[in-house]
C-alpha positions in Angstrom: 96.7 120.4 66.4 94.0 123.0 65.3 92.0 124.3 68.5 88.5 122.1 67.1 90.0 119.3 67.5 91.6 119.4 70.8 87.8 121.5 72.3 86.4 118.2 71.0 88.9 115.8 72.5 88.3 117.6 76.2 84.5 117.6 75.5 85.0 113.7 74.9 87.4 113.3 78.1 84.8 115.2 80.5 81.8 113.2 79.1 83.5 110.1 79.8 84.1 111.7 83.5 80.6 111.6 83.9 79.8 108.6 82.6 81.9 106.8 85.1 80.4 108.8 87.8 77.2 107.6 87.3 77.8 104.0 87.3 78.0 102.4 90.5 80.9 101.2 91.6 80.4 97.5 93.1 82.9 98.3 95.7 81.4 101.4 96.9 78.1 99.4 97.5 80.2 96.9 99.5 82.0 99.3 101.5 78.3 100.9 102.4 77.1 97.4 103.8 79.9 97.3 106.1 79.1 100.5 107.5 75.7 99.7 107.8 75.8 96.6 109.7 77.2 98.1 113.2 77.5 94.6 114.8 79.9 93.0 111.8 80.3 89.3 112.7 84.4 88.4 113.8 84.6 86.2 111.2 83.2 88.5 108.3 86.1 91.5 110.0 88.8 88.8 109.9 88.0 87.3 106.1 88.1 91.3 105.1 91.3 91.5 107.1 93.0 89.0 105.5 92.0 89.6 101.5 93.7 93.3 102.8 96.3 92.0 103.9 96.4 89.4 100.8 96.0 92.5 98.7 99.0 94.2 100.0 101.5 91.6 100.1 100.8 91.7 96.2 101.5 95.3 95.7 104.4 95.1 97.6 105.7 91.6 96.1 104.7 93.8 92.3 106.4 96.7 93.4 109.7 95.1 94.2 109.8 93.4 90.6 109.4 96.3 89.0 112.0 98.7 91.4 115.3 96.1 91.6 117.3 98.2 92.7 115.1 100.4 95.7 114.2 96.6 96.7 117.7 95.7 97.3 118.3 98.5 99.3 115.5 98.7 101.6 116.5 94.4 102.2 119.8 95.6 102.5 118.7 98.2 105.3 116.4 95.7 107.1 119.8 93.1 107.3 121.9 96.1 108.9 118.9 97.0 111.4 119.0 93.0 112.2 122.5 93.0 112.8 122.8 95.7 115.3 119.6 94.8 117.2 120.2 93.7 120.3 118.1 90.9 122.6 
């Protein structure tokens, strides 16, 4: 690839970079309410608790479709740490 087009490409790439800096990310702005309200009501900690928790049951159901085989294993570790536990 000549050396014009590949100074354009990265010129592209770091525009975008800003771009997305500048925008507001809505999550950000969330995250900045909950710091700023220092008395946070129970129920609002425990609905934010629970979409986490939500949240990361998914990624962990996702990432044992897409790894088989490192699923099976760490199932197969939890059975033998089950098996030698003792009450």
């Amino acid at each position: 690839m000549p050396d014009g087009e590949k100074r354009k490409r990265d010129q592209r790439d770091a525009s975008d970079l800003r771009d997305r800096r500048d925008t507001p990310d809505p999550r950000d702005r969330q995250d900045s309410q909950v710091q700023q309200d220092p008395e946070e009501s129970d129920a609002a900690r425990r609905r934010r608790r629970a979409q986490f928790l939500r949240e990361l049951h998914e990624a962990k159901a996702l990432r044992d479709r897409v790894q088989p085989r490192r699923a099976r294993a760490a199932r197969m570790r939890q059975a033998m740490r089950m098996r030698t536990f003792r009450w």
